[in-house]
C-alpha positions as CSV (number, residue, x, y, z in Angstrom):
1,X,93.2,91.8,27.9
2,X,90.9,88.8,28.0
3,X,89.6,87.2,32.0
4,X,91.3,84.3,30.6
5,X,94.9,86.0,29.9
6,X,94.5,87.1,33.5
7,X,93.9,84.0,34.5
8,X,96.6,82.1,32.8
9,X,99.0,85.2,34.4
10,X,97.6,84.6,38.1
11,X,98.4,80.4,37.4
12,X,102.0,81.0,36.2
13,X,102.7,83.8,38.7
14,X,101.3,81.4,41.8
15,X,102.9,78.4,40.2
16,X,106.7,79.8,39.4
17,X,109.4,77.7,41.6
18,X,111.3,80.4,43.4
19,X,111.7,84.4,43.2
20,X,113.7,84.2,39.7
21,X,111.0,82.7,37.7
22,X,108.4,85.2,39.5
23,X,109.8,88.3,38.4
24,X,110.7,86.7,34.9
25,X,107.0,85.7,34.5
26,X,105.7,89.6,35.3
27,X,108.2,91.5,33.3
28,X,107.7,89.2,30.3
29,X,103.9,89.1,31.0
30,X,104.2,93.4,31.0
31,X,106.0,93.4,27.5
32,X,103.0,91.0,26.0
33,X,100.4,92.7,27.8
34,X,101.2,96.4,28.0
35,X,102.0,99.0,25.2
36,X,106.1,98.9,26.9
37,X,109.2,98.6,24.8
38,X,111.0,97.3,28.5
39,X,110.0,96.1,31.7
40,X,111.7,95.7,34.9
41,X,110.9,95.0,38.7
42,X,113.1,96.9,41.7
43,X,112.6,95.4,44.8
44,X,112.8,96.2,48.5
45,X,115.8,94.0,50.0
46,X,117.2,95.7,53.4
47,X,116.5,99.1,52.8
48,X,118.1,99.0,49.3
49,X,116.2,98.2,46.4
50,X,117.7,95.9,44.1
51,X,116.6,94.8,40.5
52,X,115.8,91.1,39.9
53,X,114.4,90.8,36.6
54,X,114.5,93.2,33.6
55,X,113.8,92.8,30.2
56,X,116.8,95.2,28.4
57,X,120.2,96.4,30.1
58,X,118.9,100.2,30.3
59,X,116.2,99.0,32.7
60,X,119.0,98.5,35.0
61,X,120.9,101.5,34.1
62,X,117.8,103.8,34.6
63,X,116.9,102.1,37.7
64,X,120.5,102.5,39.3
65,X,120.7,106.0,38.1
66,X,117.4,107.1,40.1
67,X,119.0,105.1,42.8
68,X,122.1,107.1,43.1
69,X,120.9,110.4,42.5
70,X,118.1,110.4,44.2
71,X,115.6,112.0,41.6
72,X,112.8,110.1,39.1
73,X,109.9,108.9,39.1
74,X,110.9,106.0,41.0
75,X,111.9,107.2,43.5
76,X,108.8,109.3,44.1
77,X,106.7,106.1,43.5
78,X,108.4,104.7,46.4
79,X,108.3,107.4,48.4
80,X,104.6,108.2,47.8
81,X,103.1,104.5,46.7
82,X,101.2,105.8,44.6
83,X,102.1,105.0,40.6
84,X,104.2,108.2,38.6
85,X,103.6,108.3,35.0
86,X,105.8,110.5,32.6
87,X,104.4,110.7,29.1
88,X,107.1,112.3,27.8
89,X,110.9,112.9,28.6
90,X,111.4,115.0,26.0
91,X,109.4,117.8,27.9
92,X,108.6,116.8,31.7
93,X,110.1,119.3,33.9
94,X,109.9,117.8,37.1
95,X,113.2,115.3,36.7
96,X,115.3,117.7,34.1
97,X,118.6,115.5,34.5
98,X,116.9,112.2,35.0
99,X,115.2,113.1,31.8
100,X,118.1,114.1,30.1
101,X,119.8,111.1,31.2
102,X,116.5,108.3,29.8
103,X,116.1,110.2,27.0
104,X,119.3,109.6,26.0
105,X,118.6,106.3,26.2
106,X,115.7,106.0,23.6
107,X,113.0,106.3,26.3
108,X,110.2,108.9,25.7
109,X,107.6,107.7,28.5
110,X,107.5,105.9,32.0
111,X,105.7,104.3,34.1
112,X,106.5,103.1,37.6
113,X,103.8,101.0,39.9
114,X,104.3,100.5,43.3
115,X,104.0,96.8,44.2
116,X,102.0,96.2,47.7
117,X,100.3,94.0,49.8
118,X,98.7,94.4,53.0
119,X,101.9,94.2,55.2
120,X,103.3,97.4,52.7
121,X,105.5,97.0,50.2
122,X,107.4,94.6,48.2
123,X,108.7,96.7,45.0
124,X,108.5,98.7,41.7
125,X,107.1,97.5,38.4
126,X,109.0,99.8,36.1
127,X,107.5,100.1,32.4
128,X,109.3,102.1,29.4
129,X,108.7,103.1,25.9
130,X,110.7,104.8,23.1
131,X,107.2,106.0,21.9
132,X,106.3,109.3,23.5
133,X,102.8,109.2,25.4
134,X,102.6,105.8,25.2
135,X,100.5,104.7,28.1
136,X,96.5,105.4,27.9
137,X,93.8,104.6,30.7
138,X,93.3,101.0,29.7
139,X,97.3,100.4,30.0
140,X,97.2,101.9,33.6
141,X,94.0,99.5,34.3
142,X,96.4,96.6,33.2
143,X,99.3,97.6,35.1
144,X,97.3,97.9,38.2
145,X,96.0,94.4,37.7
146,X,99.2,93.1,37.1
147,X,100.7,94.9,39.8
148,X,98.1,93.4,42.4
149,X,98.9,89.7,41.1
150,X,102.6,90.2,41.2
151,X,102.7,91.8,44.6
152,X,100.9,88.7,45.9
153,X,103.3,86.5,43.9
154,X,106.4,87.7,45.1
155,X,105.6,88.3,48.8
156,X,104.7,84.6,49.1
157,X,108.0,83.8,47.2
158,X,110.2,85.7,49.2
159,X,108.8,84.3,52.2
160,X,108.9,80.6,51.0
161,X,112.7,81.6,50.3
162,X,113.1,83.1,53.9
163,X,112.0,80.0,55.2
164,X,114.1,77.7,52.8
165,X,116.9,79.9,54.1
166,X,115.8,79.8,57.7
167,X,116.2,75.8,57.4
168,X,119.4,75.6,55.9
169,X,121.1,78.2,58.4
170,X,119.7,76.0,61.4
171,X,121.1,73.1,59.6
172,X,124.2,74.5,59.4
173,X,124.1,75.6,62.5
174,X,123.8,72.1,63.9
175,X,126.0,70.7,61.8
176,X,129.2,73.3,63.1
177,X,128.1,73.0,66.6
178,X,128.4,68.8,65.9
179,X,131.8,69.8,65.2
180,X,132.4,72.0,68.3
181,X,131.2,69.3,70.8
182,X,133.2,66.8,69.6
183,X,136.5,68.3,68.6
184,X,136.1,70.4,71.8
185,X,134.1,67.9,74.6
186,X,131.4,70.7,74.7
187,X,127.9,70.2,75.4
188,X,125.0,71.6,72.7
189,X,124.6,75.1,74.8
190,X,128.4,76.0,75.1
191,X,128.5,75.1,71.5
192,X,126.5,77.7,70.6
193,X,127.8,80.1,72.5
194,X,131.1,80.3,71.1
195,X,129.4,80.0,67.5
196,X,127.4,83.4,68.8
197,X,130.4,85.0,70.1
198,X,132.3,84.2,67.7
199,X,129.3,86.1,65.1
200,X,129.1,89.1,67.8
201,X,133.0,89.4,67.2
202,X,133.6,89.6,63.9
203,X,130.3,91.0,62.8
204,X,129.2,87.8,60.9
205,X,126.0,86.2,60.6
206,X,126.0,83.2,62.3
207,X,125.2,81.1,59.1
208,X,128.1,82.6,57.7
209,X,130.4,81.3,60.5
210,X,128.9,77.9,60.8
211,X,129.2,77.4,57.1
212,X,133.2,78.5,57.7
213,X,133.5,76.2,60.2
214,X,131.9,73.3,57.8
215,X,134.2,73.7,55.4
216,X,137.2,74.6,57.1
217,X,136.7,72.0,60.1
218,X,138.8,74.6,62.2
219,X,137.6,77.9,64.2
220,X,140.0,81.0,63.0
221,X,143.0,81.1,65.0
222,X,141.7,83.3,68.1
223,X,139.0,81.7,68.9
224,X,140.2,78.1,68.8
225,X,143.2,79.4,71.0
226,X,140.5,80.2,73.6
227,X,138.5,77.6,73.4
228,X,142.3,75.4,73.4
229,X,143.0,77.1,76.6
230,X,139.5,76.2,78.4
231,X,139.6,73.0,77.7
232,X,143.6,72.5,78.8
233,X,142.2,74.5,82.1
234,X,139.3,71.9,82.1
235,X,142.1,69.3,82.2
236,X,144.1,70.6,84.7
237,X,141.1,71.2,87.3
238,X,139.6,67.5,86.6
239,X,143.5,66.2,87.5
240,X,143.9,68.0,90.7
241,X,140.9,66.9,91.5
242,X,141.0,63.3,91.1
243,X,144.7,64.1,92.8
244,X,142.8,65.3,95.7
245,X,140.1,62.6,95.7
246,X,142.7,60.0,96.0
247,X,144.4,61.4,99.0
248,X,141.8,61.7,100.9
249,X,140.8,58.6,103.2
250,X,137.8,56.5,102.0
251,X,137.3,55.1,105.8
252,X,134.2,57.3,106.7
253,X,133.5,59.5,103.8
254,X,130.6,60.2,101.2
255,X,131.5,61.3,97.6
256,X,128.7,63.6,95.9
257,X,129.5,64.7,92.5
258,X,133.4,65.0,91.2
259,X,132.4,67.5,88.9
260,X,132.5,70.6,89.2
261,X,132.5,70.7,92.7
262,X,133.1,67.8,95.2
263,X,131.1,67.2,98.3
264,X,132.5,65.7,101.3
265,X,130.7,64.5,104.0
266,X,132.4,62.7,107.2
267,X,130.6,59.9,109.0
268,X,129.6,61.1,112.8
């Protein structure tokens, strides 16, 4: 391919809105550019790799079916990061029932790149074709290249999304702990600690139980009974002590602070 297809490629990768239209632009870039029938990208979300963008149905079939069974060259392209070609399903004999199960798909050859960056590794660029043989040298030179450009692409997408998400979850955050404080007469930190303990309980992210709280206006049921009986404690102890306070004799004494303790100090 020309400089100036490369070029073009590096502008629309760098200049997609989000992770979507990043994936979408390398696979359909791989089916103009590369001798492939299909194209698809796996990438690496929490351990699991998960599949974004593909160009045909049977790139996710193939890719879920490496997944599961633990054989291809997929998963030896991850586990190695080094790119796995197979130029012909028909009679590889390293994969016999991943090849049985491609081939019966139409595929005859595979390609799988790994997709890196300095901090290690974002994904899988998958390419396919129902031709047997059908990758040469100068298609490997162009899936590296693309490869390079989409690893940069997408590591700075899915850390523009972290970030996006990162906002929103302290936004929410705030927003529930507004709730908290007022409903509940607690200051920011206790706030937060029952939104954390509340997480810590129930084994849910703390975004998720903010957003709950949002659009439910109400803690569940256990956790506003707590926090219903601390504050009906609070209650009690603030009226026994303004109780107390106005027995005792004001001749002669100093009040310090009512709350949470009260200090008393008599004149000599």
């Amino acid at each position: 391919m020309s400089p100036d297809a490369f070029a073009r490629l590096a502008v629309e990768l760098h200049g997609a809105e989000g992770l979507e239209e990043t994936v979408d632009a390398v696979v359909d870039f791989a089916l103009q550019a590369l001798n492939c029938s299909h194209a698809g990208i796996a990438l690496h979300s929490r351990g699991r790799p998960q599949v974004p963008a593909a160009t045909h149905p049977l790139v996710c079939e193939i890719f879920h079916h490496a997944m599961a069974t633990g054989h291809g060259p997929l998963v030896e392209a991850m586990r190695t990061g080094q790119d796995v070609m197979v130029r012909d399903t028909a009679i590889d004999p390293r994969w016999p029932q991943w090849a049985a199960e491609v081939g019966e798909l139409g595929v005859r050859a595979v390609l799988d790149v790994p997709l890196t960056t300095a901090t290690g590794s974002v994904g899988m660029l998958g390419l396919y074709s129902t031709a047997p043989d059908a990758f040469g040298p100068d298609d490997i030179a162009v899936a590296h290249i693309l490869a390079r450009h989409a690893s940069v692409a997408l590591a700075n997408a899915r850390h523009e999304a972290n970030l996006a998400q990162a906002v929103d979850a302290r936004k929410l955050v705030g927003q529930a702990m507004g709730i908290l404080m007022e409903r509940y007469d607690l200051d920011g930190d206790r706030a937060f600690t029952v939104l954390r303990r509340y997480s810590q309980d129930t084994n849910t992210k703390l975004r998720d139980v903010a957003q709950q709280l949002i659009d439910t206006r109400k803690l569940p049921g256990t956790e506003a009974r707590r926090l219903n009986t601390e504050a009906a404690a609070g209650i009690r102890a603030a009226t026994e002590l303004r109780r107390a306070v106005q027995r005792t004799p004001r001749s002669g004494v100093w009040y310090g602070e009512l709350l949470p303790t009260v200090v008393v100090l008599t004149g000599a």
